[in-house]
N, C-alpha and C positions, 0 to 999 in steps of 0.2 A: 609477369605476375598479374593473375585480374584483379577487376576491384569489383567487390561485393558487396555493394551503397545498394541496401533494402529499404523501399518506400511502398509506401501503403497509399492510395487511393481509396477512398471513401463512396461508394455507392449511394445511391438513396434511403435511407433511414425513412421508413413508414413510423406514423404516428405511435401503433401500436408496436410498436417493435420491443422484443424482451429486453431488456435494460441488462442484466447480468451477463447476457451474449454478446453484446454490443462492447461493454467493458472490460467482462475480463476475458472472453473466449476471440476477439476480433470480429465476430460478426460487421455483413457492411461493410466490409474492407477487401479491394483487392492488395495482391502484392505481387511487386516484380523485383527482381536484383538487375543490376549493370552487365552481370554475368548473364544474362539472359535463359537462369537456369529455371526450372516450369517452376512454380510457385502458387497452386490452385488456393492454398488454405492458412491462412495462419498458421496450423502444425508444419504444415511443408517452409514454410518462412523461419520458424522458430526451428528447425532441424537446420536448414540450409548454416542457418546464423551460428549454429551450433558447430558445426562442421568447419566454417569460415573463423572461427576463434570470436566472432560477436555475441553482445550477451543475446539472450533468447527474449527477454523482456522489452526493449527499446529496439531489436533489432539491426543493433550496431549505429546507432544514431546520437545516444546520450539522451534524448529525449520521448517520451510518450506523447502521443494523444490520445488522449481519453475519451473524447467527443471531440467531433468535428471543430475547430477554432478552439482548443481549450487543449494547451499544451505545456507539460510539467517534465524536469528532471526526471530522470530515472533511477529510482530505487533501488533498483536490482542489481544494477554494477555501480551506484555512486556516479552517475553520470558521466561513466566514461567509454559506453559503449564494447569494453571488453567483455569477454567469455570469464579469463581467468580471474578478473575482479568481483563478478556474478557469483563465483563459485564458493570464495572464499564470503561473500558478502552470506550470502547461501547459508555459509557455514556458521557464521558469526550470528544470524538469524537462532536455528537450533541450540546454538548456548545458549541463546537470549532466553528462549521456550523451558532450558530445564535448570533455568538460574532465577528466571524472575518468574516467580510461581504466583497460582491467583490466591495463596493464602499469602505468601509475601502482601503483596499487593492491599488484600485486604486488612493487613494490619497496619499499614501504614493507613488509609483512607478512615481506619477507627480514631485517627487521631485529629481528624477537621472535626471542629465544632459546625462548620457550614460548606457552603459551599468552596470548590475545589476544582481547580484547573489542571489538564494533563500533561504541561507542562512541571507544575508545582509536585504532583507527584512523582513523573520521571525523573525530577531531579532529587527528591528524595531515596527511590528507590538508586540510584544513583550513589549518592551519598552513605547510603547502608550498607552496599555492597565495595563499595568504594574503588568505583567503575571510572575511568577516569573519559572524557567525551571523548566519544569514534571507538570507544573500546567495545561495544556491541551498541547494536540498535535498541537502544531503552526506549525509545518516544512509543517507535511502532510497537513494539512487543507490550509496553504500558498501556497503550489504546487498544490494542485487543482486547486484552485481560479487563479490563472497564468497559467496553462495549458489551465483554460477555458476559458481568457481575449486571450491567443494565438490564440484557434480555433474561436474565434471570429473576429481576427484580428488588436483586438487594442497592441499586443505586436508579437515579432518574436523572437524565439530562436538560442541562438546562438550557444549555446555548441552542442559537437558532443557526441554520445554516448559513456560513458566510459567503457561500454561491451556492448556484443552483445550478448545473450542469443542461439537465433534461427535465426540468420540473422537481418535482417533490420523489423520485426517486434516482437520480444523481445529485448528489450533495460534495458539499467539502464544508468542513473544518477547520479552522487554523490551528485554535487553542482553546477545545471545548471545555465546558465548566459541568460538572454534577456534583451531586449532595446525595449523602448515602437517605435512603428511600426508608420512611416511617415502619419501625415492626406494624405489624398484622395487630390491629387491635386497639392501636393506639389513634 
């Protein structure tokens, strides 16, 4: 039986280098497997992994790295490196998307008098739907839905990045704080 342990190698990162290529598309990264099967691209790493029953996201390792030295759990199958946990996680994702709606959301966020942490509201919408923890992804599916009530302008963030990855545009968050954003006028 082979074993198909996919590792990514890092290249040199220029200064200017696109940030969204680097993190979500692999840019900057070579990959090889143990199989020594060709591997030019990320897609061809994320197909191989596919094919090999690992998730397509960690590449069969349980772990990401995101930037060079900066390495987190894997999302995508729960840290466990499988395909069939990815899939199902996958799927668990998609309810999240057509159960926790941005007018849910919204009507709970009507009820902070201030500010408000996304913690506090995943567990409310939580609590609403009466989602019991691990029964979908509420955190990430709640953090969208508020990051995209932000860029719309019906809320504003408060918290400051709790790292910085690449500067000011790789960030992380732990447990951001916003307050819904003054109407127009006032």
């Amino acid at each position: 039986m082979a074993t198909h342990t996919i590792t990514a190698r890092w290249d040199e990162i220029p200064d200017d280098a696109d940030d969204v290529a680097l993190v979500r598309e692999g840019a900057f990264r070579a990959f090889t497997c143990a199989c020594a099967a060709p591997l030019p691209t990320r897609m061809a790493a994320e197909l191989h992994a596919a094919e090999t029953g690992q998730c397509t996201g960690c590449l069969g390792s349980g772990d990401e790295e995101v930037v060079p030295g900066f390495v987190r759990r894997c999302g995508s199958c729960a840290a466990t490196g499988r395909r069939d946990v990815q899939l199902r996680w996958g799927a668990a994702h998609g309810e999240a998307e057509q159960v926790i709606t941005r007018e849910l959301v919204r009507e709970l966020v009507a009820g902070y008098a201030g500010p408000f942490r996304l913690s506090e509201v995943a567990g409310a919408v939580r609590a609403r739907l009466g989602l019991p923890v691990g029964r979908l992804p509420v955190g990430p599916r709640v953090r969208d839905v508020l990051r995209a009530m932000e860029a719309t302008g019906e809320l504003v963030m408060l918290s400051a990045p709790d790292r910085m990855l690449r500067g000011p545009s790789v960030v992380l968050y732990h447990d951001p704080r916003w307050q819904r954003a003054a109407p127009a006028g006032e």
